[in-house]
C-alpha positions in Angstrom: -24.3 -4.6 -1.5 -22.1 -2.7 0.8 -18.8 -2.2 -0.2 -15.6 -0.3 1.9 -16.0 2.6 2.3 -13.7 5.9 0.5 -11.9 6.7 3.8 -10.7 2.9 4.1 -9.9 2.5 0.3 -8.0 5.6 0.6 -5.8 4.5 4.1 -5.3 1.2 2.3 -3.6 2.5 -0.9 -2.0 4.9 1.7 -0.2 2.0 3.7 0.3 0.2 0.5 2.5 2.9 -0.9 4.2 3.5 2.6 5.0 0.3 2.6 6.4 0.0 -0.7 8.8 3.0 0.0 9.8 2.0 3.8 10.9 -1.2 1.3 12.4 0.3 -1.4 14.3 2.7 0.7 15.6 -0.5 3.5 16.2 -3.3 0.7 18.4 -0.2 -1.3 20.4 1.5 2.0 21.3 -2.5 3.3 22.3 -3.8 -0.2 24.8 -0.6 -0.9 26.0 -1.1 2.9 27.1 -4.7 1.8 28.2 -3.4 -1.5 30.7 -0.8 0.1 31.7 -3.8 2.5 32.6 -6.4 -0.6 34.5 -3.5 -1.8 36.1 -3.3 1.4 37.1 -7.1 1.5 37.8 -7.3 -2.1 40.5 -4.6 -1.8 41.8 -6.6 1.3 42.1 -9.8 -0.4 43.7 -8.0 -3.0 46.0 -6.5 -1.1 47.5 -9.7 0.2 48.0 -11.0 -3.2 50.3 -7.8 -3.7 52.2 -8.4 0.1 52.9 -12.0 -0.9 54.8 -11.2 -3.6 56.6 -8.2 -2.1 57.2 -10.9 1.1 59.0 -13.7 -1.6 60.9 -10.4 -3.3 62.3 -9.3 -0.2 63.0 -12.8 0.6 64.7 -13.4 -2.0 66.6 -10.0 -2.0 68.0 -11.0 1.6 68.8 -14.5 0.8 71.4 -12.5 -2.3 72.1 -9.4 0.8 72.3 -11.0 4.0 73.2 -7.9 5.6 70.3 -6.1 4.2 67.8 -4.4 6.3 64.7 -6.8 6.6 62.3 -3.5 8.1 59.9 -3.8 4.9 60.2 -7.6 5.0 59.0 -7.4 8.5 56.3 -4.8 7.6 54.4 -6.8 4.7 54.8 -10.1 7.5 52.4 -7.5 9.6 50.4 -6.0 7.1 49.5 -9.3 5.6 48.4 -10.7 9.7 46.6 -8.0 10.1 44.8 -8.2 7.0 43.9 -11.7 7.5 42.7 -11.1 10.6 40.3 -8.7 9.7 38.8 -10.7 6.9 38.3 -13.2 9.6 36.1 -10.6 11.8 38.7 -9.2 13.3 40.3 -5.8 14.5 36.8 -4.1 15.4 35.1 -5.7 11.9 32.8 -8.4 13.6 30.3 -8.3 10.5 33.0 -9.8 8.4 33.0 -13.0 10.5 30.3 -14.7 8.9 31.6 -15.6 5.0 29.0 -14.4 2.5 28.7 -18.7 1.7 30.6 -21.6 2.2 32.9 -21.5 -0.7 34.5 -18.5 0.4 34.8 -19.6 4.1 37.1 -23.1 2.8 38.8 -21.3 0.5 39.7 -18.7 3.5 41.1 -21.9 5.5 42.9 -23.0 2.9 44.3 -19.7 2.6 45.2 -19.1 6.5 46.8 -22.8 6.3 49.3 -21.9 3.5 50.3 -18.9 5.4 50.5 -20.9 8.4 53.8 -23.1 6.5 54.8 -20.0 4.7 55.1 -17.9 8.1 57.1 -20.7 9.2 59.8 -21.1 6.4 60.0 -17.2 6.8 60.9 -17.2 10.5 63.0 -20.1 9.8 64.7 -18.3 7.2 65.9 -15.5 9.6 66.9 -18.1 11.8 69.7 -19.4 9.1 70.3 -16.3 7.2 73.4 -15.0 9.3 74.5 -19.3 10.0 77.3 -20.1 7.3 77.1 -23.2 8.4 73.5 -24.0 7.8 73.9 -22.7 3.6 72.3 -26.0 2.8 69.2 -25.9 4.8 68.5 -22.4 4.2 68.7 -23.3 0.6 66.1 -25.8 1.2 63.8 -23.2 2.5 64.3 -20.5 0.1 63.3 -23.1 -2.5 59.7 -23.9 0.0 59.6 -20.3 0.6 59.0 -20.2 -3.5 57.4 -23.4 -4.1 54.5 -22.1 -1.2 54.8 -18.6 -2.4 52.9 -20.1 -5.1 50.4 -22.1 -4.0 49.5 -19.0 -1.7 49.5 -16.5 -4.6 47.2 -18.8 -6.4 44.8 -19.4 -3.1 44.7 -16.0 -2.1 44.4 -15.0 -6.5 40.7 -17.6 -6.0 39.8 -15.9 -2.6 39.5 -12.7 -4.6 37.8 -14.2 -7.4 35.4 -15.7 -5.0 34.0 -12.3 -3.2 34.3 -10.7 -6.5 32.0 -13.1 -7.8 29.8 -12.9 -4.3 29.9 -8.9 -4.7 28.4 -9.1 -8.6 25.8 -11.3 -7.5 24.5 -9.2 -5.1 24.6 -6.0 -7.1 22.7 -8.3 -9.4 20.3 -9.1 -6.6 20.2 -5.3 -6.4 19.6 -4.6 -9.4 16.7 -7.3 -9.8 15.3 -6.0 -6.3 14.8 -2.7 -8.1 13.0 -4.3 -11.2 10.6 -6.2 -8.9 9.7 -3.0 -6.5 9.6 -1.0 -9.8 6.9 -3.6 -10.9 5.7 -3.1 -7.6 5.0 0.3 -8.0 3.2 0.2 -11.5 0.7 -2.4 -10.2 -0.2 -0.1 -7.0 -0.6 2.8 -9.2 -2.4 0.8 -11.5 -4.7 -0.7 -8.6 -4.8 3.1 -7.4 -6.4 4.5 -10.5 -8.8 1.7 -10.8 -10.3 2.2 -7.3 -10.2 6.2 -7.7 -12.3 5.5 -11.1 -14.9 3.0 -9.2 -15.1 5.8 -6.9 -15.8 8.3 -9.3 -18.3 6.2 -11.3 -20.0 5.6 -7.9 -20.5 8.7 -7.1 -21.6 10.1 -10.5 -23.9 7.1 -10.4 -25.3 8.3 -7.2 -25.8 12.0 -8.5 -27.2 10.6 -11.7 -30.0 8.5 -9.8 -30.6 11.3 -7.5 -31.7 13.9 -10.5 -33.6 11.4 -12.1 -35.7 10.8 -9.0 -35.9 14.4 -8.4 -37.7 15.1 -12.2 -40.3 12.8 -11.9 -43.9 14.1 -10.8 -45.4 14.2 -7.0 -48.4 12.2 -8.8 -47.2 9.0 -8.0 -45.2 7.2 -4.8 -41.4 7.5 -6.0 -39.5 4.4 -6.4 -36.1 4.5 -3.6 -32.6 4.6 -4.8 -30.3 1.3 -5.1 -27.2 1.9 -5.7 -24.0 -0.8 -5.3 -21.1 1.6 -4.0 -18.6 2.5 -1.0 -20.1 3.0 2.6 -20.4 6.8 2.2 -22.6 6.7 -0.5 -24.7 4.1 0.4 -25.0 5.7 3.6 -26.0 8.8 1.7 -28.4 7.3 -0.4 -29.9 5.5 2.7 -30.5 9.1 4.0 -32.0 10.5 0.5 -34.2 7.4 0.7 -35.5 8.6 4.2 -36.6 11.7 2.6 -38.2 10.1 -0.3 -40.4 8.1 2.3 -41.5 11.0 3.7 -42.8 12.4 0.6 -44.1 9.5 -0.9 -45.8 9.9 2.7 -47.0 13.2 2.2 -48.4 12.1 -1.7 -50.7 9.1 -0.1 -52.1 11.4 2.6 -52.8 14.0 -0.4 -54.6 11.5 -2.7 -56.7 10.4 0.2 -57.7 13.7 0.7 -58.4 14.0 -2.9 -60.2 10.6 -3.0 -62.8 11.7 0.5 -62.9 15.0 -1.0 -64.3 13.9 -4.3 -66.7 11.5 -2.4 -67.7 14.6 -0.4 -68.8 16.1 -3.3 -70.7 13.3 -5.3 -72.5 13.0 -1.8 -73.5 16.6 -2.0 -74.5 16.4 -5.3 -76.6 14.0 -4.3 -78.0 15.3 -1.5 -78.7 18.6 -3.7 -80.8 16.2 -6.1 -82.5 14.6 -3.4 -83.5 18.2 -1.8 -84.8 19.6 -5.0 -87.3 16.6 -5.2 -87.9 16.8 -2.0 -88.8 20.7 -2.2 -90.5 19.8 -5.2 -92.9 17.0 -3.8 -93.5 19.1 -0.3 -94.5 21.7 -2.0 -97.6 23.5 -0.3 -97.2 20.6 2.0 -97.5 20.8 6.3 -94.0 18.8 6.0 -92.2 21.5 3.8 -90.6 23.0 7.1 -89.4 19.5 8.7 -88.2 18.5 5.2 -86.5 21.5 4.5 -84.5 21.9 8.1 -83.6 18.5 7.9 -82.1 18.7 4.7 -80.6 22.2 5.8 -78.8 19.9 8.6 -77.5 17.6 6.4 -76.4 20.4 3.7 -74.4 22.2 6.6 -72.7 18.8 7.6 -71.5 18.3 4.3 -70.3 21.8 3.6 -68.3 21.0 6.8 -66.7 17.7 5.6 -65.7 19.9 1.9 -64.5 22.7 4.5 -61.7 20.5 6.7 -60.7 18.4 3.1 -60.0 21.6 1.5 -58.0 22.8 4.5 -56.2 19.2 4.7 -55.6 19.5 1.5 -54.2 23.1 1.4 -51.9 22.0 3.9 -50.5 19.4 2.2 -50.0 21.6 -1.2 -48.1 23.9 0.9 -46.1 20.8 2.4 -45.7 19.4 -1.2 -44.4 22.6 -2.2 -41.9 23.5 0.2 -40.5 20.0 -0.7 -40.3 20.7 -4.0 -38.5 24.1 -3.9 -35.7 22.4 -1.5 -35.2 19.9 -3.8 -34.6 22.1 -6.8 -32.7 24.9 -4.9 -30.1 22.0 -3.4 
């Protein structure tokens, strides 16, 4: 039975393990590159919890200072937009559009709609800050300013527990990623030494058979090899089996010559027999000469016969020979 062959065993564990690194190396370089952007969006989020509460401080600070300068108030108001807007997909981040799953993307509306309100009792807060006759609705919206300040704090507080959570599952999905190409790996190298050994086996296998048919004597026909291995070797012992043919060849062609050349001489044996009766009865007889040139005839015919088997047979010594002295100096 033919099996692959070494040169297609060897490209397939060659593309196997290619392919497990091109994997390895893609699965790890796109899961640190969403790593390093939870980081990014976990900080953000983060950061707005922080500007929401210096927002209410400053709030608050001007609502005791009216006069006070409201530059930093301002600034967190901007920081904070901007902020949301790039956890939205914003400001040249379009692969934070998508949210990692749903819970995220909800609580991120809830979180812009807050804002909405709160944005709004801000602005309407500058509006009354410097009207002494509006005292009692600004109180009013100092008091939602707080109330909202927080609900938001506590909104924006989940939406960073939410991608922290989404950021430690992934690292988890990293970190079982690695695990299963890890196994990956042991099973291919595994698989690899398995298929180098049947290789090896083969092939010692093939040697093996080869010496053993290489002792035996020229007596006999020898027996061709079959052998179960990879395409190479059968190949080769395909090839070592058209030599063996020939030899078993040259053997058959040798033991016929033995076997007409062993008749040849039982026949002349005979024929020596018959001539020394014949000498013996002719004696003194008219016939002697006829007898004995006829007999002459037939000894000459036979010598001839013995003359080209001994010559077929010298020949195929020699043959035999050279065979045999390739075979052992290989």
């Amino acid at each position: 039975m033919k099996k692959s062959s070494i040169s297609t065993k060897i490209r397939v564990l060659g593309i196997l393990f290619t392919l497990l690194m091109v994997s390895i190396v893609t699965t790890t370089i796109y899961l640190n590159n969403n790593n390093s952007q939870d980081a990014m969006i976990i900080n953000i989020a983060g950061k707005q919890r922080m500007l929401t509460q210096n927002i209410s401080k400053n709030i608050f600070y001007l609502y005791s200072n009216k006069t006070a300068n409201q530059n930093e108030l301002n600034e967190s108001i901007d920081e904070f937009i901007y902020n949301l807007s790039t956890l939205k997909g914003e400001n040249h981040l379009d692969k934070l559009k998508n949210s990692p799953n749903s819970k995220i993307d909800k609580q991120m509306i809830k979180v812009e709609y807050l804002w909405s309100n709160f944005l709004k009792d801000i602005n309407f807060f500058k509006e009354l800050l410097l009207d002494e006759t509006k005292k009692d609705e600004l109180k009013k919206v100092v008091e939602s300013i707080y109330n909202t300040n927080s609900i938001l704090l506590y909104e924006v507080d989940s939406l960073v527990s939410l991608h922290t959570i989404n950021s430690e599952q992934k690292i988890n999905f990293l970190k079982y990623t690695q695990y299963f190409f890890a196994i990956l790996i042991v099973l291919v190298i595994f698989y690899s030494f398995l298929e180098l050994k049947t290789m090896e086996k083969n092939a010692l296998k093939f040697l093996e058979e080869s010496k053993k048919i290489m002792e035996k004597d020229f007596v006999r026909p020898l027996e061709p090899m079959k052998i179960e291995a990879e395409g190479e070797l059968v190949e080769a012992s395909n090839i070592f089996n058209n030599f063996l043919n020939k030899i078993n060849s040259a053997i058959i062609d040798s033991n016929s010559a033995l076997e007409q050349s062993k008749n040849a001489s039982l026949k002349l044996e005979a024929i020596t027999t018959e001539f020394n009766e014949i000498i013996n009865e002719l004696q003194n007889s008219k016939e002697l000469s006829k007898q004995l040139n006829r007999s002459e005839d037939i000894a000459i015919q036979t010598q001839e016969q013995l003359l080209h088997s001994n010559k077929r047979l010298a020949e195929l010594k020699s043959e035999l020979e050279k065979i045999m002295l390739s075979c052992k100096s290989k």
